[in-house]
N, C-alpha and C positions, 0 to 999 in steps of 0.2 A: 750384509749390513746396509742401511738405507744410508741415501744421499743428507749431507746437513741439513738441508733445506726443511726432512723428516723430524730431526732431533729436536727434544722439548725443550723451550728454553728455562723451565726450572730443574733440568737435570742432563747432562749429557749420554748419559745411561740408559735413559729413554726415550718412547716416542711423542711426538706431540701429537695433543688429540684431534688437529686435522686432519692427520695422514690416519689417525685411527677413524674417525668417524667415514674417510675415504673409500679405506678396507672395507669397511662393513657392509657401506651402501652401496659398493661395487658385486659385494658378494648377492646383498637383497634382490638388486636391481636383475638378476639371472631368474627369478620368480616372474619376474611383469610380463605382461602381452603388449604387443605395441597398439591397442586401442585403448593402453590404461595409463593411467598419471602417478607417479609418485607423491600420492600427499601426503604425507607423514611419514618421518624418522625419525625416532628416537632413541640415542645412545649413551648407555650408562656407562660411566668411566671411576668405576670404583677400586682400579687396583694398575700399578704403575704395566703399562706395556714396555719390557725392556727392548734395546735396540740389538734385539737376537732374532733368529728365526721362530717363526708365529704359523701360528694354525688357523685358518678361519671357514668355520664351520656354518651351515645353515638349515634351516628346514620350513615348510609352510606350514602354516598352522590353518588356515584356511585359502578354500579357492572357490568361488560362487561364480556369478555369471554378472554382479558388479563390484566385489571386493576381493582383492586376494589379500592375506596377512601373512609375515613371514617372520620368522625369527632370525639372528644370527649372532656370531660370539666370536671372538678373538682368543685362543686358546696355545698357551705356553708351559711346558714342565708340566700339562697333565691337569694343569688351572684353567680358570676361566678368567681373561684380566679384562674383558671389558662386555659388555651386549650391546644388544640394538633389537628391535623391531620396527618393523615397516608397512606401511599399508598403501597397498595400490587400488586407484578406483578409477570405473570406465568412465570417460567422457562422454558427454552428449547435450544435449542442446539445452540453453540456458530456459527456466522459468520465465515467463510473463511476469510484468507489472513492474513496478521503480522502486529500488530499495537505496537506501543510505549507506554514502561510506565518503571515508573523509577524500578533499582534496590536498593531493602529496605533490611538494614540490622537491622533488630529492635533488640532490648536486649530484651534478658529469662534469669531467674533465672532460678537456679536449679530443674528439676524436681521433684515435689513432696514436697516443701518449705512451698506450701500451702494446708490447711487441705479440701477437699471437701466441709464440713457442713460449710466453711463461716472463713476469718481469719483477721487479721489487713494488712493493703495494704502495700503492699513493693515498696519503691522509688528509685528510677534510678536520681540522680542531676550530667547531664555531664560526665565526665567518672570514678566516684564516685563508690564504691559498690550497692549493692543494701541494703537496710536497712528499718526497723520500722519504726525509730527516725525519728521527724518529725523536732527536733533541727537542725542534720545536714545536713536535706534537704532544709533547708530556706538559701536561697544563690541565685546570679542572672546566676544560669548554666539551661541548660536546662533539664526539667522534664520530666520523664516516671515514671506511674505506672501499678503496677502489681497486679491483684485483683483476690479473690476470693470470692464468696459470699453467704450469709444466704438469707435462703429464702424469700422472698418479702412477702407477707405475713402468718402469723401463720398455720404451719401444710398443708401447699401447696408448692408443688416444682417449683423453679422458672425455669422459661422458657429460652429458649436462645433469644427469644426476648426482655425480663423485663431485664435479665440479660446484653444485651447491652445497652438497654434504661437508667438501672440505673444509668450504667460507662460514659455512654455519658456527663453527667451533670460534673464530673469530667474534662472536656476538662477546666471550668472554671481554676480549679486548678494548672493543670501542663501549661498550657498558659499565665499565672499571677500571681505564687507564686515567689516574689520576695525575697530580701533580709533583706523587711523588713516586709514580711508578706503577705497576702494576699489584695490587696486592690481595688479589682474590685469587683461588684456581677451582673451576669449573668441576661440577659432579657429574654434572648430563649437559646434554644439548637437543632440543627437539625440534625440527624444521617440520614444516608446515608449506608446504605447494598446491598452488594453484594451477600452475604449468611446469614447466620447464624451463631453464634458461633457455636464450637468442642467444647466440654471439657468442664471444670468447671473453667479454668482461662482465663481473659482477660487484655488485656495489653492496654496502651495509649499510645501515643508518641506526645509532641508538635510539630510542624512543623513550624508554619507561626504565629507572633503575629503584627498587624498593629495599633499604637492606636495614637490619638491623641485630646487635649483638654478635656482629660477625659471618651473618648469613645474608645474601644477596641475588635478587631475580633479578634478571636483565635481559630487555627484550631489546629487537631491534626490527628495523625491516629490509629486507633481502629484493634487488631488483636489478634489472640491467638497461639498455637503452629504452626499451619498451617500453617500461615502467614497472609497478611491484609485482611481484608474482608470489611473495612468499611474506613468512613471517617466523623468528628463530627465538627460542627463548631459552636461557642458563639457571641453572641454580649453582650458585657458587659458596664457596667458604671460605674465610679469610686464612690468607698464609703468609700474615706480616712478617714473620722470623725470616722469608725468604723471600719477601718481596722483590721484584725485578725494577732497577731503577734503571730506562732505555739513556741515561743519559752520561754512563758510567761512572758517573760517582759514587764514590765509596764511603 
């Protein structure tokens, strides 16, 4: 059985989709060579992973001399309850000449706020402190968090690949946590790296939320002290009847 920390919070029966998007990218990540980057993952979450024993399968679908592609799947009862594919490309030296991109000012907390071995996430709601309370972060300002994380799975050090993967699913959160709760849940999640994380903290920032008649894109941007390295985007679907209100009112 997984630790709480796994469990979804719209069902105790299941997993949440960061420890699924974890798996996945944990299993991908066994395809890369270490002169290649994880840029792209993408995980479809079309059918509940329950909080049982799980299967996760993979395979390459391609391996050249600057891409490898790889597939993989979460499989239970003989099902497929969730995928992914991933795409790895070599590094090497940046083009000539001056390109455009915007100037990011992202918010950091305090150095050192967060313990290494894994701690409760600190929220950034508009120009707000940064804070625990999940009370005074349900409000319609915009959301950042700041995470640091326990290992993905038991008595194994998590990677800075699993460790973006996980935060990624988070994009649901700070791109839909309104003021009356959470009331979207998420179909996919697809990260986007430039690098790798530094460090043992990583940050979110929402950027873009477009939704309409109950469907909803939410993007955000993924960085750490360094600054951005990535970019996470959701397609979501409204699940009003079950909306999560972090502030337990009923």
């Amino acid at each position: 059985m997984s630790e709480p920390l796994a469990v979804s919070p719209w069902s105790p029966n299941q997993l949440s989709g960061t420890g699924i998007c974890g798996l996945l990218a944990r299993q991908l990540e066994t395809h890369s060579r270490p002169d290649f980057v994880p840029a792209r993952l993408t995980v479809d979450l079309f059918s509940p992973v329950i909080n049982e024993p799980i299967q996760v399968r993979s395979e390459v679908v391609r391996e050249g001399t600057r891409i490898t592609v790889a597939d993989a799947s979460i499989e239970q009862d003989g099902r497929i309850r969730a995928r992914a594919s991933a795409s790895f490309l070599i590094i090497g030296a940046e083009p000539e000449g001056k390109v455009w991109s915007p100037v990011r000012d992202l918010p950091m907390p305090p150095t050192g706020c967060l313990s290494p071995d894994g701690a409760p996430p600190l929220f950034k709601s508009g120009d707000h402190e940064w804070t625990h309370d999940f009370t005074a972060t349900q409000n319609p300002h915009r959301k950042t968090t700041w995470q640091s994380l326990p290992p993905l799975v038991t008595d194994e050090e998590i990677s800075p690949f699993q460790r973006a993967a996980v935060i990624s699913d988070a994009t649901n959160l700070v791109c839909h946590w309104g003021s009356e709760g959470a009331g979207y849940i998420n179909t996919d999640v697809t990260l986007t790296l430039s690098r790798l994380p530094l460090g043992y903290e990583l940050g979110l920032r929402a950027e873009n939320r477009v939704s309409r008649e109950g469907i909803s894109v939410g993007t955000a941007t993924l960085y750490d002290r360094s600054g951005a390295l990535g970019t996470c985007v959701v397609t979501t679907m409204s699940n009003a009847r079950r909306q999560i209100d972090f502030t337990g009112k009923t």
